[in-house]
C-alpha positions in Angstrom: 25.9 -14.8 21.1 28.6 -16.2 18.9 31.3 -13.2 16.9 29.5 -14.0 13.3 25.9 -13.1 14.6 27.0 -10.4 16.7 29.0 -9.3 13.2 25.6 -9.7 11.0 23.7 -8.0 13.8 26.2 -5.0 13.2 25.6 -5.2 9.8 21.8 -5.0 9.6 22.5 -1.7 12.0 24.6 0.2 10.1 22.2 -1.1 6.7 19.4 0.3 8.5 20.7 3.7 9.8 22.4 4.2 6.3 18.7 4.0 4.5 17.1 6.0 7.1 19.9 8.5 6.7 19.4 8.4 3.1 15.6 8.8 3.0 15.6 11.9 5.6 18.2 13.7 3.2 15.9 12.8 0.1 13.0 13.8 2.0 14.8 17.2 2.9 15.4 17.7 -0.9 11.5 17.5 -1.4 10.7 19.9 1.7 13.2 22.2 -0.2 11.0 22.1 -3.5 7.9 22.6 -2.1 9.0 25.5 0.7 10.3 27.6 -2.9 7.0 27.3 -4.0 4.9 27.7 -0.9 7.4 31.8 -1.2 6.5 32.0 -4.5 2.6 31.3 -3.3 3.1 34.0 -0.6 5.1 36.3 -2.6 2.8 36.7 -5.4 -0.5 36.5 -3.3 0.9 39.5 -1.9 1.2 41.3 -4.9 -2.5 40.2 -6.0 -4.2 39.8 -2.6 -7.6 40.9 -3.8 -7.5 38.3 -7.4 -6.2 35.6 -5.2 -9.4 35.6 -3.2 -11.8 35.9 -6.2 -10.1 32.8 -8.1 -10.2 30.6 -4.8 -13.9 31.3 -4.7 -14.0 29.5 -7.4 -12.4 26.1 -6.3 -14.3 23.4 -5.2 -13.4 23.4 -1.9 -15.7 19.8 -1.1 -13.2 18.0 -3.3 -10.6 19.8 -1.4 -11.2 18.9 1.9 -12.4 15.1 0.6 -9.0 15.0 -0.7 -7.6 15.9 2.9 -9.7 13.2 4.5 -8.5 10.5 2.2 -5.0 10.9 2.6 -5.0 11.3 6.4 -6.8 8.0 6.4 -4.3 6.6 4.0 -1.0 8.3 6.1 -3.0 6.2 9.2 -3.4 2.8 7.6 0.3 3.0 6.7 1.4 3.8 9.9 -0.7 0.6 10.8 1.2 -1.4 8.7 4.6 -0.2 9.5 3.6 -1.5 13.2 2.1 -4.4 11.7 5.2 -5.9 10.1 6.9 -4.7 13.2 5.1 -7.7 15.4 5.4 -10.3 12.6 1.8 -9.6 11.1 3.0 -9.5 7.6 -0.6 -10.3 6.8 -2.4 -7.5 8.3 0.4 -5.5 7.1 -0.2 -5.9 3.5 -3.6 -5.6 4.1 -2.7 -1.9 5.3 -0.4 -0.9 2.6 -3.0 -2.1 -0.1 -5.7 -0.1 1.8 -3.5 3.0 1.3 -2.7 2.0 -2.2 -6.3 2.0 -2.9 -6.8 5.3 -1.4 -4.2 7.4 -2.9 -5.7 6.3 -6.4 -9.2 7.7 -5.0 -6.8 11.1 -4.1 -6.1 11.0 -7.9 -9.1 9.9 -9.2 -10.7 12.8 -7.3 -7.9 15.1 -8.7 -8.5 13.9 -12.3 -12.3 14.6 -11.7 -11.4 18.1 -10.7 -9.3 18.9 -13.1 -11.5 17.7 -15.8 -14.0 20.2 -14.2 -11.5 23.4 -14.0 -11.0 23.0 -17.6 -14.7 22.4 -19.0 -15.1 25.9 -17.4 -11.9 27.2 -18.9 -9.9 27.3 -16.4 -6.3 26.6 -18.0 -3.2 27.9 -18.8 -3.3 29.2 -22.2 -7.0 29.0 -22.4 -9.3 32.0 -24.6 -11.3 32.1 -21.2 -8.4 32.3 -18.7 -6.5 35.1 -20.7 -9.3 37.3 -20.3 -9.2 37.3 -16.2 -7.5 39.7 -14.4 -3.3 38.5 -14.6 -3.7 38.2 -10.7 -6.4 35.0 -11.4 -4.2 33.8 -14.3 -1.1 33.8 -11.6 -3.4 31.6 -9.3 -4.3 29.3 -11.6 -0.7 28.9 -13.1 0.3 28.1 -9.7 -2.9 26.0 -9.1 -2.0 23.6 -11.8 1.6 23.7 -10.9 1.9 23.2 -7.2 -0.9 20.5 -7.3 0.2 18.9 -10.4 3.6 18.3 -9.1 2.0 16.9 -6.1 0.2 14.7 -7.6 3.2 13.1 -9.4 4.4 12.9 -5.7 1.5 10.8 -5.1 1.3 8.7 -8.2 5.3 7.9 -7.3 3.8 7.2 -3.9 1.3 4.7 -5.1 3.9 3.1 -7.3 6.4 2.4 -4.7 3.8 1.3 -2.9 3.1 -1.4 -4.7 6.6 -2.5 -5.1 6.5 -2.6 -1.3 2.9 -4.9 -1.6 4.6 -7.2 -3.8 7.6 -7.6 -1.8 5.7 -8.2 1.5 3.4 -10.7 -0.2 7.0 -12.8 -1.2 8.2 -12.3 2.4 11.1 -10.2 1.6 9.8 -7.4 3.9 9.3 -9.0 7.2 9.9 -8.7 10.8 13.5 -8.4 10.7 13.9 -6.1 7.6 11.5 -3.4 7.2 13.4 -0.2 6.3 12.1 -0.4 2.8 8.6 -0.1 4.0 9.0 2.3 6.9 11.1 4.6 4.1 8.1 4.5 2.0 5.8 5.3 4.7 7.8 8.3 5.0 7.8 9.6 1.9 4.0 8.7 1.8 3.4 10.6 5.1 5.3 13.7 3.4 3.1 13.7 0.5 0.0 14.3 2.7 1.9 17.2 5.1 2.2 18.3 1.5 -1.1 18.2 0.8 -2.2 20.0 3.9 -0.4 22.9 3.6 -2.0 22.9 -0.3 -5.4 22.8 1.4 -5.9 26.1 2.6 -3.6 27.7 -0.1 -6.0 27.0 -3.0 -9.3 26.3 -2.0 -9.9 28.2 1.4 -7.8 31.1 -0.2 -11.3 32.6 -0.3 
């Protein structure tokens, strides 16, 4: 191998282990957001164990676990196209990343139809209805909206980078040789649905 493409080949290593770097230390940043509120969660179920059961009755707990479903399907299909691109099937990669796009819209979509549901029944902050429940149910629900509303941004970002990522593999600039950008992406995209799992029994198996 000549000294200019052992100098590129260098290069590309030290490009790669700087992004991957980077990513894990944003990704720890993230982990760091969510374990504050995940205390917060504990700390204040504590204080209002028995209001904290009676409000998770109440959560639709299908939709829940649905949710769960799609996005362990969607963290699979990107880890198909991360190995996809990986043997030079930029194809069958885009085909996966699109797949996971799709389903992390039905994750919000599913959200969306939840939401809408939580507050036909009055279930809001600053609603008549939800000021007259016990403040341990209005704590739940304050947290409700907040912990999965933030994840949900998390998700939408997700869906967005995504397709960045789609667009860029359908031009060939993600390709066999560089893929960091997807396999960063995958990462956060697999974070969001660890997220999401700890959410799960949180909220609507609290009962």
């Amino acid at each position: 191998m000549s000294q200019t493409g052992t100098i590129h080949e260098e290069e590309h290593h030290h490009d790669y282990f700087g992004a991957k770097l980077g990513m894990w230390l944003f990704l720890l940043t993230e982990v760091l957001l969510f374990s504050g509120l995940f205390l917060a969660y504990s700390y204040l179920r504590s204080i209002y164990p028995v209001e904290f059961h009676h409000a998770g009755s109440d959560m639709n707990a299908f939709i829940g676990v649905t949710n769960t479903f799609v996005l362990l399907t969607s963290s699979l299909t990107m880890a198909l196209g991360i190995a996809a691109i990986q043997r030079g099937r930029r194809r069958m990669a885009l085909l996966c990343v699109c797949t996971t796009i799709l389903l992390g819209l039905v994750f919000l979509m599913d959200k969306a139809i939840e939401w809408t549901e939580e507050i036909r029944r009055g279930l809001y902050p600053s609603s008549a209805h939800l000021a007259t429940l016990p403040l341990g149910e209005q704590t739940f629900f304050g947290l409700y909206y907040t912990m999965t509303g933030l994840h949900g941004l998390h998700v939408l970002a997700g869906v967005s980078v995504l397709s960045l990522m789609a667009v860029l593999l359908a031009r060939g600039r993600i390709n066999q040789e560089r893929f960091v950008l997807l396999e960063n992406s995958g990462l956060y995209w697999h974070l969001v649905d660890v997220i999401w799992i700890f959410l799960l029994p949180l909220f609507y198996l609290a009962a």
